[in-house]
C-alpha positions in Angstrom: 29.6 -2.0 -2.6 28.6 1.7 -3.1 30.7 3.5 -4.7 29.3 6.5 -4.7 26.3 7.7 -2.1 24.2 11.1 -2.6 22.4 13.0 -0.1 19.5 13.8 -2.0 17.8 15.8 0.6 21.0 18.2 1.4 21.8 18.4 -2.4 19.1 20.0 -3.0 18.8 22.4 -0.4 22.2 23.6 -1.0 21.4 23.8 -4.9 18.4 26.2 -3.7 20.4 28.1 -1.4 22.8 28.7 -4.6 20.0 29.6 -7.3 18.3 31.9 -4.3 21.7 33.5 -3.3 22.7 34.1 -6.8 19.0 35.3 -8.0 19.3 38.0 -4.7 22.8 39.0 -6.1 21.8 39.2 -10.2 18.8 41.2 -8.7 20.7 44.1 -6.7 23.3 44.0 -9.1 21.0 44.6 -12.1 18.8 47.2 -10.3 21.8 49.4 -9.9 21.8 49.5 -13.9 18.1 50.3 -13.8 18.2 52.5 -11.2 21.2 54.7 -13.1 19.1 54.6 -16.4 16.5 55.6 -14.4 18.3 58.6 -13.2 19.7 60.0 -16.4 15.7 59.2 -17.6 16.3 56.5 -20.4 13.0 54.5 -20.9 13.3 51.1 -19.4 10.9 48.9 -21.5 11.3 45.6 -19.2 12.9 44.3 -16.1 12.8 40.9 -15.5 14.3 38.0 -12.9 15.3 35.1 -15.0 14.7 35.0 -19.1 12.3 33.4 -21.6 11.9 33.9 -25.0 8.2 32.1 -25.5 6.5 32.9 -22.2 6.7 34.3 -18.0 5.8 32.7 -15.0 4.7 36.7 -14.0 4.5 40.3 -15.2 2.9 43.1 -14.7 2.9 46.6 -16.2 3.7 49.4 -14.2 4.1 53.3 -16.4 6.4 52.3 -19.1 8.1 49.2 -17.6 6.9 45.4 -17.8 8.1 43.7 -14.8 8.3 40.0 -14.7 10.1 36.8 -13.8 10.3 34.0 -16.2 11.5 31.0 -16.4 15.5 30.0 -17.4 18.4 31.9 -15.5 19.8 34.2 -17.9 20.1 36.8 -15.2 18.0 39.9 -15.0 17.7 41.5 -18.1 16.8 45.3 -18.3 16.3 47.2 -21.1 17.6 50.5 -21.7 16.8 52.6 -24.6 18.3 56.1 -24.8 21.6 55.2 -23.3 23.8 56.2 -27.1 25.6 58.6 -24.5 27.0 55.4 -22.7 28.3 54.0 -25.9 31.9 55.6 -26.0 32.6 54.0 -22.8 31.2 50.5 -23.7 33.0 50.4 -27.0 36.2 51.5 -25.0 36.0 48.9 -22.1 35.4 46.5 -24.9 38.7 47.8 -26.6 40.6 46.4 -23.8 39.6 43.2 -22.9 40.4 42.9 -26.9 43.9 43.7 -25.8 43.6 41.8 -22.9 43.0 38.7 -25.4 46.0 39.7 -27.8 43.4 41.4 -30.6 44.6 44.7 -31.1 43.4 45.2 -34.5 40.1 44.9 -33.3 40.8 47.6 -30.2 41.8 49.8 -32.8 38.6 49.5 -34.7 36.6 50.0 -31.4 39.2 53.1 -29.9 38.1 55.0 -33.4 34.7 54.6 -33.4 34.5 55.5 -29.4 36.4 58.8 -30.4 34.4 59.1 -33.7 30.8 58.4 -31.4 32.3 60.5 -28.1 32.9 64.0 -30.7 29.7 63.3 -32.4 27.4 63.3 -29.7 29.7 65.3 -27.0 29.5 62.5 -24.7 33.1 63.3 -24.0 33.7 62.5 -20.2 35.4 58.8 -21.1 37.2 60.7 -23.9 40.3 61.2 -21.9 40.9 57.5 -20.9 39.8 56.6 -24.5 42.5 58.9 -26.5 44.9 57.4 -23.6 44.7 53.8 -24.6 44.0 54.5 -28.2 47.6 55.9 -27.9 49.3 52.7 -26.1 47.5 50.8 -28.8 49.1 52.3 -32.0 52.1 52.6 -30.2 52.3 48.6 -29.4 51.1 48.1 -32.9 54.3 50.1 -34.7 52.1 52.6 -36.2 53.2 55.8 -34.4 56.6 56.3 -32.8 57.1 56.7 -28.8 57.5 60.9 -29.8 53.9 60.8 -30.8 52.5 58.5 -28.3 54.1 61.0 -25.8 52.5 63.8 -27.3 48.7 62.1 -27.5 48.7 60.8 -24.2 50.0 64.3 -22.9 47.0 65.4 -24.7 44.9 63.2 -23.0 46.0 64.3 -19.3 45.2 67.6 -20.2 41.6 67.0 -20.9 41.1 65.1 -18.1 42.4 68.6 -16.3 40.1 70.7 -17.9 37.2 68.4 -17.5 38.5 67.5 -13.8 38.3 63.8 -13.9 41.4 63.2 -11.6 41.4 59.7 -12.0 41.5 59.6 -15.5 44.5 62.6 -15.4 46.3 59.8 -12.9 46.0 57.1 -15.3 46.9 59.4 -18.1 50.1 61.1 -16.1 50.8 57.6 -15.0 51.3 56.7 -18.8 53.0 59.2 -19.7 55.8 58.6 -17.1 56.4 54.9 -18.0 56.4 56.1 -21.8 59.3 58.6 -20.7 61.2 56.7 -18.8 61.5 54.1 -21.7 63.5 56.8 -23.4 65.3 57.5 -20.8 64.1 60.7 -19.6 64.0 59.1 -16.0 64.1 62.7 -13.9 60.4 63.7 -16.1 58.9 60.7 -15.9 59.6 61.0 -12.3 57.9 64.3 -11.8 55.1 64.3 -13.6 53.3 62.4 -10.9 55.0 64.2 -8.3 53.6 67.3 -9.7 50.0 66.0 -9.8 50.1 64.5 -6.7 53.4 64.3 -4.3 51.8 61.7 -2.1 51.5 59.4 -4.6 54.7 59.9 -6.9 56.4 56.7 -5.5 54.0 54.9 -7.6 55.4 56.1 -11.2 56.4 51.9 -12.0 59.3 51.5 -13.8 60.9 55.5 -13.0 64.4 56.1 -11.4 
């Protein structure tokens, strides 16, 4: 009886169909990141398909980059140096999956430093969205009132005005309206989208 019967052959065709599929997707996917450090002129020391730590199948020098492929999947790896401006944003994306996974001690401690590392450097064009959530956070946490959330995240869209990131002045105004209507200022909460864009102020979530 055979209980269980492999095609051997088509197995492994369709596992290298996967491993070349996936390699062609890792590859564009990762060259976007080199080509945006590229851009804003960070070095890029190496840019490799695949990952070993002892030895590659292929490199080659070209200018300041080693390209390579070696040999276990760990994805491309590029290596940016010079990207500290980037770090706000990383340290704030990091924040909420942390809140995403019910830590929000540890947001906190990432929201501070992002604010701390954003007004050091004056890499402050994440700021906005950063001061946003760094609001929602203490607010969910008990450690300021509703009062003073209102009054950060306020502070918040208007940076995003001045700097005229719209997106991050929606996400902000969007805020702001579900933190008024949960005191019942329902007629506010309703405008403030409507006054930043009357196309879209059916969308203020939890307004009458």
């Amino acid at each position: 009886m055979t209980l269980l019967a492999i095609n051997w052959s088509n197995t492994g065709m369709q596992a290298l169909q996967f491993i070349l599929s996936f390699s062609i997707l890792v590859t564009l996917h990762e060259l976007g990141h080199f080509l945006t450090a590229r851009w804003f002129k960070c070095r890029v020391e190496k840019f490799y398909l695949f990952f070993n730590p002892w030895f590659s199948l292929w490199k080659k020098k070209i200018g300041e980059t080693e390209y390579g492929l070696k040999l276990i999947g760990e994805g491309l790896r590029a290596q940016r140096i010079g990207v500290q401006s980037w770090l706000g944003t990383l340290l704030t994306i990091s924040a909420t999956a942390h809140m995403q996974c019910g830590n929000p001690g540890r947001a906190l401690e990432m929201l501070a430093e992002a604010i701390a590392h954003m007004e050091r450097t004056g890499a402050r064009v994440g700021l906005p969205e950063t001061e946003r959530l760094h609001a929602e956070v203490l607010l969910l946490t008990n450690q300021i009132g509703t009062t003073e959330a209102i009054a950060r995240v306020e502070a918040a869209a208007r940076l995003a005005q001045q700097q005229g990131a719209l997106a991050l002045e929606w996400r902000a105004t969007m805020s702001l309206a579900r933190l008024l209507s949960k005191i019942g200022r329902h007629v506010e909460a309703r405008d403030r989208p409507a006054r930043l864009h009357p196309a879209h102020a059916h969308l203020a979530f939890g307004c009458r």
